[in-house]
C-alpha positions as CSV (number, residue, x, y, z in Angstrom):
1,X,0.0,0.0,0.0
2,X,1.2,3.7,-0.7
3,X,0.9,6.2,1.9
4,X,2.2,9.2,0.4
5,X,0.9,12.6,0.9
6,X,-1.9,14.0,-0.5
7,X,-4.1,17.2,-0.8
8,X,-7.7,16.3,0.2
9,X,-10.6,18.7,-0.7
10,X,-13.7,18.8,1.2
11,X,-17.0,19.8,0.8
12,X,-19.8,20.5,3.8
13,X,-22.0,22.3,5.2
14,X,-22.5,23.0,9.0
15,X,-25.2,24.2,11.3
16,X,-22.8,26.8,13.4
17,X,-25.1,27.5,16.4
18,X,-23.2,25.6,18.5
19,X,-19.6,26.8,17.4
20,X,-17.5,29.6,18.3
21,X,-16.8,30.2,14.1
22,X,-14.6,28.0,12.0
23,X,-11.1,29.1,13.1
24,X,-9.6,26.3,15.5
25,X,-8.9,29.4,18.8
26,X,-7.5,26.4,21.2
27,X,-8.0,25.5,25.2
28,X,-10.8,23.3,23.8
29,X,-12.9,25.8,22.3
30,X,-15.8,24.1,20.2
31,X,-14.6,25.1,16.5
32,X,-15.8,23.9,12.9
33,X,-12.1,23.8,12.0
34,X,-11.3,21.9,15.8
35,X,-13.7,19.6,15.7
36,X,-12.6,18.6,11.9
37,X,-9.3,18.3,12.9
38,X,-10.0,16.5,15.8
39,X,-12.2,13.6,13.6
40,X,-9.5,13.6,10.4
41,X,-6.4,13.2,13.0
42,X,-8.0,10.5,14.5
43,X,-8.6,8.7,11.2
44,X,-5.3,9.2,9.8
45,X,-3.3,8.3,13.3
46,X,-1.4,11.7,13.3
47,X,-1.8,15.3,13.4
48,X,-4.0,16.8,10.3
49,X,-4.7,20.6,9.9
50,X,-7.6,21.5,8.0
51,X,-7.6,25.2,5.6
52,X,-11.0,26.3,5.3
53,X,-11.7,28.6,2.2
54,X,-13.1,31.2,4.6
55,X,-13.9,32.2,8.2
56,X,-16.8,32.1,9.9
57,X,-17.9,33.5,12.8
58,X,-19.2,32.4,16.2
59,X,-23.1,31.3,15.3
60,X,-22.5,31.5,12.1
61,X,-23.5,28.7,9.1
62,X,-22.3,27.4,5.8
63,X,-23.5,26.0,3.1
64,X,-20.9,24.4,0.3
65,X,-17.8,25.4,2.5
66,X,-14.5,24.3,0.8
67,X,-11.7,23.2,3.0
68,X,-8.3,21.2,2.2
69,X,-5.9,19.4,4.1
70,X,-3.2,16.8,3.3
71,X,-3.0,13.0,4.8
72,X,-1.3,9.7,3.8
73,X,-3.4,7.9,1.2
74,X,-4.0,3.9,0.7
75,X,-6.4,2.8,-0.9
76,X,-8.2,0.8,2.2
77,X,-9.2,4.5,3.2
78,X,-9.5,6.7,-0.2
79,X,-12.8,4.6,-0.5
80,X,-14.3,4.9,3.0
81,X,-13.2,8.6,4.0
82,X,-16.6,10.6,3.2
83,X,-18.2,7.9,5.0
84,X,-16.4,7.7,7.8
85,X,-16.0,11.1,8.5
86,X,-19.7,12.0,8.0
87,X,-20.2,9.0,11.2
88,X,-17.6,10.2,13.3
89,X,-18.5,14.0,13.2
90,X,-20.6,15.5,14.8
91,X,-24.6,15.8,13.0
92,X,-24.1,19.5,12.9
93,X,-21.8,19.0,9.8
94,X,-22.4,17.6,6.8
95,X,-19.5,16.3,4.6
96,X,-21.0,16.3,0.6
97,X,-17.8,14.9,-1.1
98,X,-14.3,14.2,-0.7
99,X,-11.8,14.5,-3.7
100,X,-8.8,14.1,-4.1
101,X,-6.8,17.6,-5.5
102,X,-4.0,18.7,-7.1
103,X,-1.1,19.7,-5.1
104,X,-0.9,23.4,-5.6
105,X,-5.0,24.0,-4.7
106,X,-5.1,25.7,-1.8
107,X,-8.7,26.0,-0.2
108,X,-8.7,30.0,0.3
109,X,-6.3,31.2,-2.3
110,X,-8.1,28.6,-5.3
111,X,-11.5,30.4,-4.2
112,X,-13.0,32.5,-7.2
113,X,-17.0,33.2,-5.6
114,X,-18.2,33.4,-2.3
115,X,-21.9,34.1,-1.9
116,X,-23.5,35.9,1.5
117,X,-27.0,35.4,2.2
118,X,-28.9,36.9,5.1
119,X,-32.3,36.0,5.8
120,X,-35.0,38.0,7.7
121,X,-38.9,36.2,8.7
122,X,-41.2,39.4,8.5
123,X,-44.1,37.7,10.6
124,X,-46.6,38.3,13.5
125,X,-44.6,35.7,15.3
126,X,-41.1,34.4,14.9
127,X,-41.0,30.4,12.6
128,X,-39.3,27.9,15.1
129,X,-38.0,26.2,12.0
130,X,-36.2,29.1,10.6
131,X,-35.0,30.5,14.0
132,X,-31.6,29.0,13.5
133,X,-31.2,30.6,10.2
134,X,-32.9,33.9,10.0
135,X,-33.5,37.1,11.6
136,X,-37.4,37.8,12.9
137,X,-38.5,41.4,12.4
138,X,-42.4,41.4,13.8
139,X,-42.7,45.3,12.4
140,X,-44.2,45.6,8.7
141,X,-40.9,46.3,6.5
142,X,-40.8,48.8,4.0
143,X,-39.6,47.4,0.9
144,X,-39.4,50.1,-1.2
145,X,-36.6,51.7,1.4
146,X,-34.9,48.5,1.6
147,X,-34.8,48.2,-1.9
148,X,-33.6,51.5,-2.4
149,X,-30.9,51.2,0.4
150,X,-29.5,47.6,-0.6
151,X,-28.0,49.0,-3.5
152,X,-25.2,50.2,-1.3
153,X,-24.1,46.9,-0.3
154,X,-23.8,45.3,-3.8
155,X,-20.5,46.3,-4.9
156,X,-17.3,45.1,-7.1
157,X,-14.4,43.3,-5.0
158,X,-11.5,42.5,-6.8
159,X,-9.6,39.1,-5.0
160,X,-7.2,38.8,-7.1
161,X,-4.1,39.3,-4.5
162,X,-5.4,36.4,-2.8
163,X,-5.0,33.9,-5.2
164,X,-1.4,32.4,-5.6
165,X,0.0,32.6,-8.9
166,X,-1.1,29.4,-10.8
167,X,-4.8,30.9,-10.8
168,X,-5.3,32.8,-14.2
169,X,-6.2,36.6,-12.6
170,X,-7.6,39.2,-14.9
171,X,-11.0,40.9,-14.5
172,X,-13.0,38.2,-14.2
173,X,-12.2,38.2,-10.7
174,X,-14.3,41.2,-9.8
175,X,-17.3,39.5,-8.0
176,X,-20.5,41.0,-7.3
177,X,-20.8,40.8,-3.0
């Protein structure tokens, strides 16, 4: 069996109520990126950091986050990974796919989109389903301000200096935010 090195990349989606973000912050402080760790160095039988493609923050939840790390492959557990990780971690996290990468991707630097949404419940009373994941306003909104407002938060933001060099960069990478 080879066990040589190789880049993994992930793909999940977590529930961060219970987390303090997704950067590990040590002294056992309940992370995304801890608790990853934690599961993947188990697995592999030695120490396994985890680069997510973006921060969150305490609270806060993901859908289709992108994360890398490198571990000794054989075959025995290329086939069972996203399996096994999906039982060992917690059900807060939700592991869609496991590939295999190419050396030089890099989870935060290979990144070319990242999408925000924010979601408000405009309601006589607050959706117990949706408390995890939206913000209850009980007042009538007016729409036509908010409308006219929002417009300052769309904007151009070029990311460019954050990929590395093997990333094509030209003006393409002006996202809409």
């Amino acid at each position: 069996m080879d066990n040589a090195i190789q880049r993994f990349k992930i793909l999940m989606s977590y529930d961060g109520t219970d987390y303090l973000g997704w950067q590990r912050l040590g002294h056992d402080k309940k992370t995304i990126q801890e608790t990853l760790e934690k599961v993947l160095s188990d697995f592999f039988d030695r120490p396994i950091t985890v680069v997510g493609s973006g921060r969150t923050d305490a609270g806060v939840h993901a859908f289709g986050q992108v994360a890398h790390f490198d571990a000794p492959l054989d075959e025995r557990r290329k086939e069972r990974l996203r399996h096994a990780l999906q039982c060992l971690i917690p059900k807060s996290i939700v592991v869609h796919d496991v590939w295999l990468a190419p050396r030089f991707f890099h989870a935060q630097r290979s990144a070319v989109k990242k999408t925000y949404k924010y979601r408000v419940v405009n309601a006589e009373r607050p959706n117990v389903f949706l408390s995890r994941y939206s913000h209850w306003v009980r007042e009538p909104l007016d729409l036509d301000f908010l409308n006219k407002t929002a417009t300052f938060l769309v904007k151009k933001q070029d990311f460019c200096q954050f990929q590395d060099g093997r990333n094509s960069c030209n003006h393409h990478c002006s996202r809409n935010i």
